[in-house]
N, C-alpha and C positions, 0 to 999 in steps of 0.2 A: 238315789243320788240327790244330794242334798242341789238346790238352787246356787250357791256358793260357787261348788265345786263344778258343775257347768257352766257357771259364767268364766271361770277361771278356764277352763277346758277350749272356751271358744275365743277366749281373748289370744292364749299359747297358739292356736290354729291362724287367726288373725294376723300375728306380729309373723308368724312366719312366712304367712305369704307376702307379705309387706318386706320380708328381707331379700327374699326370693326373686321382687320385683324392681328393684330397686338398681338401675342402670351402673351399668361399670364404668368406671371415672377413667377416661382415654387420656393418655400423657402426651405432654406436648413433645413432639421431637425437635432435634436438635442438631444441628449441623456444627461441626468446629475443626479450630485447627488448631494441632499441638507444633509446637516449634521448642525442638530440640537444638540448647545449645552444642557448643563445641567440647563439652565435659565429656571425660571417658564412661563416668557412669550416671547419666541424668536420672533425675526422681522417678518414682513410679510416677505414672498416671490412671488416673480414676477413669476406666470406662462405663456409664452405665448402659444397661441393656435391658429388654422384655421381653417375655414369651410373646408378646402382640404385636414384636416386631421385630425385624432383622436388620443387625448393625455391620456396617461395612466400612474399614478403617484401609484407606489407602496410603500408600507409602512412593516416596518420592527416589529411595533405591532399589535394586532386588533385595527380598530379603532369601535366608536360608532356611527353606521347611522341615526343614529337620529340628531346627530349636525350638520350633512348636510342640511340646507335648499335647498331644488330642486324647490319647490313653485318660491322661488327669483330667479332661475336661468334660469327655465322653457323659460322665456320670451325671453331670450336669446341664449339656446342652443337645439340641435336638440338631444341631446344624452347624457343622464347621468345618469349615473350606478355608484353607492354607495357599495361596498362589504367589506368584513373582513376586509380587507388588502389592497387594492386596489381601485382606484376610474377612472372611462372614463368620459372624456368630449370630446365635439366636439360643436363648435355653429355653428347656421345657418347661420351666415353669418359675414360678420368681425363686429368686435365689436368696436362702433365709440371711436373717438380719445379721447372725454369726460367723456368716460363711462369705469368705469374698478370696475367691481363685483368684492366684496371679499367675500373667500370662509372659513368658519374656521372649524377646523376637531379636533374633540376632542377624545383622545387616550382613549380605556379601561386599565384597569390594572394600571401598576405604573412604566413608564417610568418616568426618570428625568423632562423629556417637556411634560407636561400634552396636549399642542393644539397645533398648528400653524393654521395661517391666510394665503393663497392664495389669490394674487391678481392676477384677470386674466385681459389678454389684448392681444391684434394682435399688432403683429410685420409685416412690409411688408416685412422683408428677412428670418427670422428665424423662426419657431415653435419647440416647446419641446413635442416631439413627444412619448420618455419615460423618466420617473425622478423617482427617487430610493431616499426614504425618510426613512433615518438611525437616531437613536441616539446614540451621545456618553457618553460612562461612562465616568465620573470620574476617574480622574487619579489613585486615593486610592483604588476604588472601581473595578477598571480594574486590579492591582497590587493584590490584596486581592482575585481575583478570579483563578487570573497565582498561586498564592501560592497555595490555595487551590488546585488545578488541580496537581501540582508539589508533594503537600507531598501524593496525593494520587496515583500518579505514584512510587514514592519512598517507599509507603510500600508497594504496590505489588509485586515492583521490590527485597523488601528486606524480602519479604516468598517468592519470589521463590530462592534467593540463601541461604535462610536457609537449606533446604535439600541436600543442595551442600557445606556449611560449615561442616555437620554432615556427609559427606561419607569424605570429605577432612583431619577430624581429623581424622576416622577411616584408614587409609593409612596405607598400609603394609599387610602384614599376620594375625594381629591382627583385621584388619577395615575389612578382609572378612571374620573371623572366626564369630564375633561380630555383623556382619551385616546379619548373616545366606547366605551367597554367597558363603561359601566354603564347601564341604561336609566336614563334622566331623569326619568319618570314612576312608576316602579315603584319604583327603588333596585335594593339587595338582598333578594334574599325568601329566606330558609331557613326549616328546619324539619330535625324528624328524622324517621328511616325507621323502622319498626319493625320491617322484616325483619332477621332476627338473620344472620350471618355464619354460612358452614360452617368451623370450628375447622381448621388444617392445622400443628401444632406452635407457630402465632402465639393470643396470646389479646387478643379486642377488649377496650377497658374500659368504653366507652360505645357506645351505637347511631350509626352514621355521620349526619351531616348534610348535606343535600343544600342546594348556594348556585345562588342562579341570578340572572343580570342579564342581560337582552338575548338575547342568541346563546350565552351564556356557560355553562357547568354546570361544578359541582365538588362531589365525591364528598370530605368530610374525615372522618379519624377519627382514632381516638388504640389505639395499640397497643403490646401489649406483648410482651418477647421473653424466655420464662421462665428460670429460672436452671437450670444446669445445662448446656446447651447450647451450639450454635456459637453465633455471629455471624450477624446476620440482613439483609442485604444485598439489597432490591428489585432486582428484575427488571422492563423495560417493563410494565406492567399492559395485559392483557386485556380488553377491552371489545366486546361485542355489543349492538346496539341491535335494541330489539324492539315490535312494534307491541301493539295494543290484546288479542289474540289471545297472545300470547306466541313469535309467530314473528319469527325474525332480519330484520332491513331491512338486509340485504348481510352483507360479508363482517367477520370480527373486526376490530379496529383494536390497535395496539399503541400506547400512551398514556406518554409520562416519568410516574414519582412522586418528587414533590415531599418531601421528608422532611430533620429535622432533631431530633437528625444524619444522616450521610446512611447509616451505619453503626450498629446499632443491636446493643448488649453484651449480653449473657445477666444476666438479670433487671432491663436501663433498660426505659422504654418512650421513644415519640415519637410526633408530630404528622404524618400523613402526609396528603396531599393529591392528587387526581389530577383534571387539566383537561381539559375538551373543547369544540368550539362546535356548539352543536344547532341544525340548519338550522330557521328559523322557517315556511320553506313546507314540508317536510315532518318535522314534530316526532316525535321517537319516543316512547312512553308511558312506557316503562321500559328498562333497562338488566341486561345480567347480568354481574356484572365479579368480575375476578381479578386480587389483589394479592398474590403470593408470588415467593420468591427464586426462585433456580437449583436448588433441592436439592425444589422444592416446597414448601416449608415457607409456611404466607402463611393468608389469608384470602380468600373467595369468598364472592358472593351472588348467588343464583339469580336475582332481580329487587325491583330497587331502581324503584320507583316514579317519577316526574319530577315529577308533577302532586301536590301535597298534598292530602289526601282530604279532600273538604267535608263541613263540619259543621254540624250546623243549629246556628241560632242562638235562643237562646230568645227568644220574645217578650211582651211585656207583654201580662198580662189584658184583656180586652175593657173598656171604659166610663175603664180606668185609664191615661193617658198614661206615658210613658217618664220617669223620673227625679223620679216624684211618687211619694210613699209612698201 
């Protein structure tokens, strides 16, 4: 053997393990979405697919798996599953440059686009690894379903502020006489507390007054929000109820406060208000409550009385009748 034809010999030995070695070029996958219009027979779509990967195309109606042919596809892929909604493929091997199966998929029910046609093929850089298959409505028909959805939020929205029209007309003395919220025999009873407030960056101006009608209690006061500072913005108020003893009768309650405005400036003050209903078979004697923002900033009182403290009443001298000198 001449020198020639061994160099020749070991070069063909060379290049082939050099082919041999030479890493497989991995495609990028690809995620998409095809949006079928409202046409009865939309275009085909190009799926690509790989042996190195398995493609999963989901669908936003049932489809019908019967319109699947798998027989024709068989020949070609190692993997295919047909479901409700979704469909896998995967072939065995690239599928030649000549050759591109179409796949067609017929919807149940009654979307706009009764099918689409998939045509499948290998790409050497890309596979579509998942695809999300949507229809779109109709412009009229997307408009005509926001309406619909709109007036049925609208008359939700408009019985729940009916019972909030009908306590708003009753306003005043009349709207709790009328609404059974005031006792008929008693009225309104207030009075003021004497326990002072613990100071927490808010300053009270007067002693709170305590209202009560029926089942009804309310804790009002008037406060003020010193200059210098933030913005003084309530937080749900705090409320424990307490028996004769000074022990809690359950657990705290968190209470709306009532204020106007409902944002209070660095050095206004305002009128603030907090409601509750006192069970009449088991009344609590007093109350320990807390009215400050988010920052802590507010006012608190260890116990607020329910019951106004009896007072004797003086009475006329012996032998001398009432309203005689």
């Amino acid at each position: 053997m001449s020198l020639l034809t061994s160099l020749a010999s070991v070069l063909v030995v060379l290049v082939g393990i050099t082919v041999q070695e030479q890493p497989r070029k991995v495609r990028k996958q690809e995620t998409r979405v095809i949006a079928l219009k409202s046409d009865e027979t939309p275009p085909a779509q190009v799926l690509r697919v790989a042996p190195d990967a398995a493609t999963l195309v989901m669908f936003d109606s049932p489809v019908v798996r019967e319109s699947v042919d798998i027989d024709a596809l068989s020949r070609f892929f190692s993997r295919i599953e047909v479901n409700e909604r979704s469909l896998v493929l995967k072939p065995a091997a690239e599928l030649p440059a000549n050759t591109a199966p179409r796949l067609t998929v017929r919807f149940a029910g009654g979307p706009p686009a009764r099918q689409m046609e998939l045509v499948l093929t290998s790409h050497p850089d890309e596979v579509d690894t998942q695809v999300e298959v949507r229809h779109e409505e109709e412009p009229e028909a997307r408009l005509l379903a926001e309406l619909t959805e709109l007036r049925g939020r609208c008359a939700a929205t408009e019985a729940g502020l009916a019972p909030l029209r009908a306590r708003c007309a009753r306003a005043g003395l009349a709207g709790l006489f009328v609404s059974g919220e005031m006792d008929p025999e008693n009225g309104v009873r207030a009075y003021r507390s004497d326990e002072r407030a613990v100071e927490q960056g808010i300053t009270p101006l007067k002693r709170v007054t305590l209202f009560r009608t029926a089942d009804t209690v309310m804790v009002g006061m008037r406060m003020e929000n010193p200059s210098g500072g933030a913005p003084w913005v309530a937080s749900p108020a705090r409320l424990v109820r307490l028996d004769a003893r000074g022990e809690p009768l359950g657990e705290a309650r968190l209470l709306p406060v009532v204020m106007e405005p409902e944002r209070l400036a660095p050095g206004d003050s305002a009128r603030v208000a907090v409601q509750w209903e006192e069970p009449s078979e088991a009344p609590a004697s007093a109350v320990r409550l807390e009215v400050v923002a988010a920052d802590g900033r507010g006012l608190k009182w260890e116990r607020l009385e329910l019951q106004p403290p009896v007072e004797d009443v003086p009475r006329a001298p012996r032998g001398r009748k009432e309203g005689r000198p």
